[in-house]
FIROTI-850653 format. One record per residue (C-alpha): residue number from 1; residue in one letter; x, y, z. Coordinates in Angstrom, 1 decimal, m for minus. Layout:
N
NUM; A; X; Y; Z
...
***
This chain:
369
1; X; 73.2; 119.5; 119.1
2; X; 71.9; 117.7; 115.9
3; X; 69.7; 120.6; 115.3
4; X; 72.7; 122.7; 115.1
5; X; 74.8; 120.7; 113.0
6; X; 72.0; 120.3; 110.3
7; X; 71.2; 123.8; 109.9
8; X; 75.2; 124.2; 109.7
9; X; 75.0; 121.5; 107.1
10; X; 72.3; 123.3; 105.2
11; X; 74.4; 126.3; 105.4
12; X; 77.3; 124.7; 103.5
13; X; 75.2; 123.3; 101.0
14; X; 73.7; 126.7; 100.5
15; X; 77.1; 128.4; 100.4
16; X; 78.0; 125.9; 97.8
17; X; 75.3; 126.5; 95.6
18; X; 75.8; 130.2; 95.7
19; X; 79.5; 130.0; 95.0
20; X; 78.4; 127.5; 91.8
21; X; 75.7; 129.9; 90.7
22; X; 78.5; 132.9; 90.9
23; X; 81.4; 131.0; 88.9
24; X; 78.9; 130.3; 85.8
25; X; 78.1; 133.9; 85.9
26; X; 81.8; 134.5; 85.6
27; X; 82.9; 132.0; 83.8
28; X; 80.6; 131.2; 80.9
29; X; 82.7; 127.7; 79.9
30; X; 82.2; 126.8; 83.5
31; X; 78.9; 125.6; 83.1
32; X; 78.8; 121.6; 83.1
33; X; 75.4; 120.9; 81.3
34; X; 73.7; 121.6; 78.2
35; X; 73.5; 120.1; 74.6
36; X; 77.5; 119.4; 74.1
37; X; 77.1; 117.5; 77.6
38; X; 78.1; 113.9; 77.2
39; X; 75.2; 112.7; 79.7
40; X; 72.8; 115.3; 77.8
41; X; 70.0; 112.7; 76.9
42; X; 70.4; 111.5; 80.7
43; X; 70.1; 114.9; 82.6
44; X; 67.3; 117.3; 83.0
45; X; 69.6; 120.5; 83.3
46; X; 70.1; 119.6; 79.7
47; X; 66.5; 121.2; 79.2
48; X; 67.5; 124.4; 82.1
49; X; 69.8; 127.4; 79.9
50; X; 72.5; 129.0; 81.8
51; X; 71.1; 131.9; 82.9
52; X; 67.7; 130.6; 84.4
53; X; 70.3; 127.5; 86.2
54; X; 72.6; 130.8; 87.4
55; X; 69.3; 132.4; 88.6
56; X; 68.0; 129.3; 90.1
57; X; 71.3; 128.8; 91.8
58; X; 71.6; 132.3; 93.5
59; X; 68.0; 132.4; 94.7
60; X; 68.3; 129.0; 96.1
61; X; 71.6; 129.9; 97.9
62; X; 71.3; 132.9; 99.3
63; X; 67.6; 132.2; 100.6
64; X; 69.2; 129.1; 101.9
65; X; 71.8; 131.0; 103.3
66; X; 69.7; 133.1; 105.2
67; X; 66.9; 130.5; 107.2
68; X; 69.7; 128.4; 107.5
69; X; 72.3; 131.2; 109.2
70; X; 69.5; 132.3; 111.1
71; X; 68.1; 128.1; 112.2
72; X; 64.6; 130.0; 110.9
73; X; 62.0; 127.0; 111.7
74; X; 57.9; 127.5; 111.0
75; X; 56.1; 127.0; 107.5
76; X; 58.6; 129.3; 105.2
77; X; 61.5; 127.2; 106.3
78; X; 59.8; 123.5; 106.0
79; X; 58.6; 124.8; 102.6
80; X; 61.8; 125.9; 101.1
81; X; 63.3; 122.6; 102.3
82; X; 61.2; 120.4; 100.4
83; X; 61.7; 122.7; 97.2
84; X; 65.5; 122.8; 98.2
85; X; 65.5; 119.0; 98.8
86; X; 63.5; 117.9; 95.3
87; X; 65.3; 120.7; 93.3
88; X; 69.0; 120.4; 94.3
89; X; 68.9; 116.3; 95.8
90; X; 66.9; 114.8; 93.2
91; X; 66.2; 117.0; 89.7
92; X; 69.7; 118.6; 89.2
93; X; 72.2; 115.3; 89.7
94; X; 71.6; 112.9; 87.4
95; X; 72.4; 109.1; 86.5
96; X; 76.4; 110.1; 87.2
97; X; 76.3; 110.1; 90.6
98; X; 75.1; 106.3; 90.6
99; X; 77.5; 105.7; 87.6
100; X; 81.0; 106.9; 89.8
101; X; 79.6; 105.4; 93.0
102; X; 79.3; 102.4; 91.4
103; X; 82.9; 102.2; 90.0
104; X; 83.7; 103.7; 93.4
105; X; 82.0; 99.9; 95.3
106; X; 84.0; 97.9; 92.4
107; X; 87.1; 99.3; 92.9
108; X; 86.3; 98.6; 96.5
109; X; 85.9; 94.9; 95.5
110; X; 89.7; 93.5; 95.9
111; X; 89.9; 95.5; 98.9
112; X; 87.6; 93.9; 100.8
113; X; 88.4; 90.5; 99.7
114; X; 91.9; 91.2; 100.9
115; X; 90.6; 92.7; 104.6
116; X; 88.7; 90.3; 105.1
117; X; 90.8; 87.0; 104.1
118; X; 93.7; 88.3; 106.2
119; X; 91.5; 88.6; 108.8
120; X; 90.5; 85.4; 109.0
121; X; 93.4; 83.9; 107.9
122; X; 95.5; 85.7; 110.2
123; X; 92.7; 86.9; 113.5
124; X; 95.9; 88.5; 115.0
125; X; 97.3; 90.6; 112.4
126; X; 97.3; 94.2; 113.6
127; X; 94.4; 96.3; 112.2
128; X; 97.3; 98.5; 110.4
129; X; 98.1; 95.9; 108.6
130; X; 95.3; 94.6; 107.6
131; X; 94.6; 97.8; 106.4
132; X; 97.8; 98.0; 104.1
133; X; 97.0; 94.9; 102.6
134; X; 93.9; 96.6; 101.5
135; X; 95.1; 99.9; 100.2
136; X; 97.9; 98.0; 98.0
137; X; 95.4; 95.6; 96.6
138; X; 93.7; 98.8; 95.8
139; X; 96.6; 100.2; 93.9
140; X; 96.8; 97.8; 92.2
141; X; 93.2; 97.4; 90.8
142; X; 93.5; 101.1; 89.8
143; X; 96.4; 100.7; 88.1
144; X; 95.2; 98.2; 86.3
145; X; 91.3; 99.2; 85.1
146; X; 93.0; 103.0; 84.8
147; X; 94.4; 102.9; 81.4
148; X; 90.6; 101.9; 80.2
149; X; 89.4; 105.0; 82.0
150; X; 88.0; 108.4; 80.2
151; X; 88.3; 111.6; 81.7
152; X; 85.2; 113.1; 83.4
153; X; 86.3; 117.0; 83.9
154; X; 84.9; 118.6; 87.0
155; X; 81.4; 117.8; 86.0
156; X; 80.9; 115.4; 89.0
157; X; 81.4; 118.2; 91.4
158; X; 78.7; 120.0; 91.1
159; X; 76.3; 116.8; 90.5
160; X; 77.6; 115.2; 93.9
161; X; 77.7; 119.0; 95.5
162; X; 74.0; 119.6; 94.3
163; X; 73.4; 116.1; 95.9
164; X; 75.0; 116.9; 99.0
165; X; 72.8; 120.4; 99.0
166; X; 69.6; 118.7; 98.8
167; X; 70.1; 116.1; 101.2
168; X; 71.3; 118.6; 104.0
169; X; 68.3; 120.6; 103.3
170; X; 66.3; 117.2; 103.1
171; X; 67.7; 116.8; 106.6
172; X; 66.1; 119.8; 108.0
173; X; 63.4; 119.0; 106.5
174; X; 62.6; 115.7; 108.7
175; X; 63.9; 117.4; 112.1
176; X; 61.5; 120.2; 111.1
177; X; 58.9; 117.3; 110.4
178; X; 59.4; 114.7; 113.0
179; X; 56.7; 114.0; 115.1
180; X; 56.1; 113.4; 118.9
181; X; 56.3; 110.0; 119.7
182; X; 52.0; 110.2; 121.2
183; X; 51.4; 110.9; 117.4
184; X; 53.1; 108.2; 115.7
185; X; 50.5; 106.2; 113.8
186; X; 50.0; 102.5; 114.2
187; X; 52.1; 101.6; 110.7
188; X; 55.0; 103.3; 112.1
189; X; 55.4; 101.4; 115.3
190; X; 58.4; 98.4; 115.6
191; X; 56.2; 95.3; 115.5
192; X; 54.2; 96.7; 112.1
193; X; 57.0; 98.1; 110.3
194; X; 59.0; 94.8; 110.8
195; X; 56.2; 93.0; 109.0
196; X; 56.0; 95.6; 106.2
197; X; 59.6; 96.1; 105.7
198; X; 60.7; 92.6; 105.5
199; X; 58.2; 92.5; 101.9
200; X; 59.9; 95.9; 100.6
201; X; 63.3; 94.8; 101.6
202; X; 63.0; 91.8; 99.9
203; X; 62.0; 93.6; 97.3
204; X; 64.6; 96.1; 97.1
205; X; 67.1; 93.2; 97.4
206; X; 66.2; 91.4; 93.5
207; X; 66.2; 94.7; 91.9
208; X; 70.1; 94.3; 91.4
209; X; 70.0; 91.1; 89.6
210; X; 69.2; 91.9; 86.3
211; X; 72.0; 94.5; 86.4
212; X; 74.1; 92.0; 87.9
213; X; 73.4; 89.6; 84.8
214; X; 73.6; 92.2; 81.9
215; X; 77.7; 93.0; 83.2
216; X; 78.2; 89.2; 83.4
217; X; 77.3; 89.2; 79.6
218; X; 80.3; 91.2; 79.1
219; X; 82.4; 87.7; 79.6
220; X; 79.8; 86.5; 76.8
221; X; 80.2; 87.0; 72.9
222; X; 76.5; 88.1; 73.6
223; X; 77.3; 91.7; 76.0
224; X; 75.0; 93.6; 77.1
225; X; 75.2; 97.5; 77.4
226; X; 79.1; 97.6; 75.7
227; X; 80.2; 96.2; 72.0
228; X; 81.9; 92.9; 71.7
229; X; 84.1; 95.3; 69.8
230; X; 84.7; 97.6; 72.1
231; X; 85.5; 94.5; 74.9
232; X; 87.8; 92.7; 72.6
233; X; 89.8; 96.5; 72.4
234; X; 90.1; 97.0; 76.1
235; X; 90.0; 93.3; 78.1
236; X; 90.4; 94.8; 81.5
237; X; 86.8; 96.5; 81.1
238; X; 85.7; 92.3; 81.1
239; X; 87.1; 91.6; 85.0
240; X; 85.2; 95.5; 85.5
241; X; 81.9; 93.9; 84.3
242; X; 82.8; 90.8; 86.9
243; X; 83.1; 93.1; 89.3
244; X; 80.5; 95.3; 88.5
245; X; 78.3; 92.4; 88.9
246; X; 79.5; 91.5; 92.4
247; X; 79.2; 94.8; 93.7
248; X; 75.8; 94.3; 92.2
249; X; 75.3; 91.0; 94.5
250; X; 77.4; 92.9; 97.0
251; X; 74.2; 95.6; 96.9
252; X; 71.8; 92.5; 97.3
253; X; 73.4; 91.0; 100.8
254; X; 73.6; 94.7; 102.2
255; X; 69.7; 95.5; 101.6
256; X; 69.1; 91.6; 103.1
257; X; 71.1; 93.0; 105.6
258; X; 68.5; 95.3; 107.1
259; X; 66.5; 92.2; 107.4
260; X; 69.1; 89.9; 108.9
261; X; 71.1; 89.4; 112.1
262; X; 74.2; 91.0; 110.3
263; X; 71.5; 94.2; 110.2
264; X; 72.1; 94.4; 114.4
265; X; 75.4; 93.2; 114.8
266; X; 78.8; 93.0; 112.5
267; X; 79.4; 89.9; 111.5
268; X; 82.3; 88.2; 113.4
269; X; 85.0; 88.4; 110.0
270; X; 83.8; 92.1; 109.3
271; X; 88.0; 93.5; 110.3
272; X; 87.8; 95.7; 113.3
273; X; 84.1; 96.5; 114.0
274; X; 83.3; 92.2; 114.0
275; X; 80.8; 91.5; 116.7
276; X; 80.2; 94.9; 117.6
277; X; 76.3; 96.4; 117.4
278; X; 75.3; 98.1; 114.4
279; X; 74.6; 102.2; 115.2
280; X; 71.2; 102.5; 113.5
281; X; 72.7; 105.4; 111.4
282; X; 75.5; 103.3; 110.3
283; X; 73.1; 101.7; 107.9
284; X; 70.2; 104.2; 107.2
285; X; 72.6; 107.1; 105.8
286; X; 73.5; 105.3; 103.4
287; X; 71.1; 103.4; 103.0
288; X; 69.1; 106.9; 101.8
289; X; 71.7; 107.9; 99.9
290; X; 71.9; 105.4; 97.6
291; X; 68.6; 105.1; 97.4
292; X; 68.7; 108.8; 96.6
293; X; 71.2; 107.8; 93.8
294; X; 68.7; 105.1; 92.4
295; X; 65.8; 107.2; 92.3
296; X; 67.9; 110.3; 90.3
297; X; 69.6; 107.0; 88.0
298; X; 66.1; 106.2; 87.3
299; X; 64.8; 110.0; 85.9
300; X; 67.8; 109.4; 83.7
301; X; 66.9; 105.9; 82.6
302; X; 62.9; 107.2; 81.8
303; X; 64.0; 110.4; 79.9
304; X; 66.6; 108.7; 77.9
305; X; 63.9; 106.2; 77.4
306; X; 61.4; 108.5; 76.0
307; X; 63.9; 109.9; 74.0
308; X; 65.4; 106.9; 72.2
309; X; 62.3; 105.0; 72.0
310; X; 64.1; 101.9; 73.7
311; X; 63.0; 100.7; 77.6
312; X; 65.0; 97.7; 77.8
313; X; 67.5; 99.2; 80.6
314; X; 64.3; 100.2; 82.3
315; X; 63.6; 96.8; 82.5
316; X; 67.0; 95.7; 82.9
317; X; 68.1; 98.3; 85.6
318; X; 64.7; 99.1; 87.3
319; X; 66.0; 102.6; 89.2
320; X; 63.1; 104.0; 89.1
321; X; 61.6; 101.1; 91.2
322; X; 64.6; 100.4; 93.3
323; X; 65.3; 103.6; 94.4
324; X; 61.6; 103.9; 96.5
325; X; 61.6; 100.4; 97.5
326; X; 64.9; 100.7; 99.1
327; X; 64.0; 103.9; 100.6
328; X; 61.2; 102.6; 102.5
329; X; 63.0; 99.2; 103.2
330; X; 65.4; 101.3; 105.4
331; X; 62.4; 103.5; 107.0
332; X; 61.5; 100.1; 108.2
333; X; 64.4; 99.4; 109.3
334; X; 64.8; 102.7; 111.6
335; X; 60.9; 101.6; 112.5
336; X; 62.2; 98.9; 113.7
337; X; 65.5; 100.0; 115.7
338; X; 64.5; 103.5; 116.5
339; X; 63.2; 103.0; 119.8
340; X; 66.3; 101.2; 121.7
341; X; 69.2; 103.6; 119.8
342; X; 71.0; 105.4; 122.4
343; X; 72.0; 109.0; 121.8
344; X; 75.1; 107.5; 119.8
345; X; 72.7; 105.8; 117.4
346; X; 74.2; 102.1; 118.5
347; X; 71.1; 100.1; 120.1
348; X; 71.7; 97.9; 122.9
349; X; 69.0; 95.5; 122.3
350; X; 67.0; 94.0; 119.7
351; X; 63.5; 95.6; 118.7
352; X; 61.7; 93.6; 120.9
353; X; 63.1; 94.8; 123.9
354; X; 65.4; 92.1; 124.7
355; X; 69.3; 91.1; 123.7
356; X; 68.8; 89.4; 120.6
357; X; 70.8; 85.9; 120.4
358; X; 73.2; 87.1; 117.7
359; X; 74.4; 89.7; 119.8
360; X; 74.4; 87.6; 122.6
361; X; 76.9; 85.0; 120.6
362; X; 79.1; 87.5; 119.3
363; X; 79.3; 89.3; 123.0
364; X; 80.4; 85.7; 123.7
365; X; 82.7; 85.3; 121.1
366; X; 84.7; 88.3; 121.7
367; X; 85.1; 87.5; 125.3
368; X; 87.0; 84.0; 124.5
369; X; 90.5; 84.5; 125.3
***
C-alpha cells in the first residue's frame, strides 16, 4: 500500500514537471527565473537558460513518468531518484520556499494563541468553535500585515512544485533503500540513536536564535535586515518582525520537541489532539521538510554570499547548518520511535518498550470525568 502511493506520488511530481517544462516551451514569458528574477542572486536556475531548464524539465518528466507508471525498482530506478531528489528537491527551489513558509507560521501566530486560550479558558467549547475563533483572528492578521505585502506572481508554484517533485522521488528513494531490520547497524538502533540525537537536536534547536534576534531589531532604531526608513513607512512590518521572531522560538520548542515528552504525546492544552499519542510521521514529515527548506535557504544564503562579498546572514541565519542538523535530529527521532509505531504510524509505547509516564498521565487525565 505505501509502495503504491509513493510511486503514484512520484508520478504526479513527474507529470508536473513535464507539464512545467511544456508551458516554457510555449510560452516564452512563462519562465520564472533568470537575470530580471527578483530572487536572481539567491537562485541557482539564475545560472540554467531556458532552453537547457525546458530540456532538463522534459527528460526529467517523462523518464520519471515512465519507472514511476511502471513502479520499475533495481539500480536504474534508485539512481534516477537520487538525481530526481537533489535536482528537483534541493538545486531548483531556492531561499522562497523558506521565505513564504515562514510568513505562512507567522500568520499562523494569532491563531494559535486564540486556539489554544479558548481552550483552556473555556475546556468545553465545541471544537467548531474553537476553530472559528481561530480562522477570524486569522482574518484579521491578514487584513492587517496585507496592505504591506508585494506581489509574488506565480513564481512560487513551480519552486514549491519542483519541491514537492523531489521529495516524492526522494520518497522512493528510501523505500527503494530501506534495509531489513538483521542489517541495521548498531548507530541506528533506539538506545544509540537517542544518545546521538539528543546532541543534534539540541543543536538544531539554537540555530533559530540569532534569526529570532535580528527580527526583534526591527522594534530597535538599530534593525537588522530592513531600513529604519523603510520600518518607519510601513509600522505593521514591526509587529511582522515580533512575530517572525516567535515563530522563530516557535521553531526552537518544536525541534526540543523531538526530544521531550510533548515529542510522544500532545500536550494536554494542544485543542482537539491534547493527550493523545504522537503518530511518528506526524513529526518526521515535516520535520524533513523543513529541514529540506533550510538546507535549499542555505545554497541561497552561500551564493548570495559569494556574490556580495558580505557573510553576516550566514552567520546570522546559519541554513546551511540548520538544515542537516535538523535532518538528522529527526532521523533520530524515527530511531528512536520506529520500532513500537503501529501500521498507522501512532506508537503505543515509549522506545523502551514500556508506557512512558507522560502518556500514562495524560491517559489519566482524559479519563477524569
Amino acid at each position: 500500500m505505501i509502495d503504491r502511493l509513493t510511486y503514484r506520488a512520484a508520478l504526479a511530481g513527474s507529470l508536473l514537471v513535464t507539464a512545467a517544462g511544456v508551458l516554457w516551451w510555449l510560452i516564452p514569458g512563462s519562465y520564472p527565473f533568470g537575470p530580471e528574477d527578483r530572487f536572481a542572486d539567491m537562485a541557482l536556475m539564475t545560472y540554467v537558460p531556458r532552453g537547457t531548464a525546458i530540456a532538463f524539465a522534459l527528460l526529467l518528466g517523462v523518464a520519471g513518468i515512465v519507472l514511476a507508471a511502471g513502479r520499475r525498482r533495481g539500480p536504474v530506478t534508485i539512481a534516477f531518484a537520487s538525481v530526481a531528489a537533489t535536482v528537483l528537491g534541493l538545486l531548483v527551489p531556492d531561499i522562497q520556499v523558506l521565505i513564504i513558509t515562514a510568513y505562512a507560521m507567522t500568520l499562523a501566530v494569532p491563531s494559535a494563541l486564540v486556539a489554544v486560550s479558548a481552550n483552556r479558558l473555556l475546556p468545553r467549547l465545541p471544537a467548531i468553535a474553537v476553530f472559528l475563533a481561530a480562522f477570524a483572528a486569522l482574518l484579521g492578521w491578514l487584513s492587517y500585515i496585507a496592505r504591506d505585502a508585494d506581489p509574488i506572481g506565480t513564481r512560487p508554484l513551480f519552486v514549491f512544485g519542483s519541491l514537492a517533485a523531489g521529495a516524492s522521488w526522494a520518497a522512493v528513494l528510501i523505500r527503494l533503500l530501506h534495509p531489513a531490520d538483521r542489517n541495521r547497524p548498531a548507530w541506528t538502533e533506539p538506545a544509540a540513536a537517542a544518545r546521538w540525537g539528543r546532541t543534534l537536536t539540541w543543536a538544531a534547536a539554537l540555530c533559530p536564535l540569532p534569526y529570532a534576534l535580528t527580527r526583534l531589531t526591527w522594534l530597535t532604531p538599530w534593525p537588522i535586515g530592513e531600513t529604519a526608513e523603510t520600518l518607519a513607512a510601513h509600522p505593521g512590518l514591526r509587529i511582522f518582525g515580533l512575530a517572525l521572531a516567535l515563530a522563530g522560538e516557535g521553531g526552537t520548542w518544536l525541534t526540543l520537541g523531538l526530544i521531550r515528552p510533548r515529542g510522544e504525546t500532545f500536550p494536554t492544552w494542544v485543542p482537539i489532539v491534547g493527550g493523545r499519542p504522537v503518530p511518528v510521521l506526524a513529526a518526521v514529515v515535516p520535520g524533513l521538510l523543513v529541514a529540506a527548506m533550510l538546507t535549499i535557504a542555505g545554497h541561497s544564503l552561500l551564493q548570495q554570499a559569494a556574490t556580495t562579498g558580505d557573510y553576516l546572514f550566514v552567520l546570522l541565519m546559519p541554513f546551511p547548518l540548520w538544515g542537516p542538523l535538523l535532518a538528522a535530529a529527526t532521523f533520530g527521532y524515527w530511531l528512536r520511535r520506529r520500532s513500537n509505531a503501529t501500521p498507522d504510524g501512532v506508537p503505543p509505547s515509549s522506545p523502551i518498550g514500556h508506557p512512558s509516564r507522560w502518556t500514562v498521565k495524560a491517559l489519566a487525565t482524559r479519563r477524569r470525568p
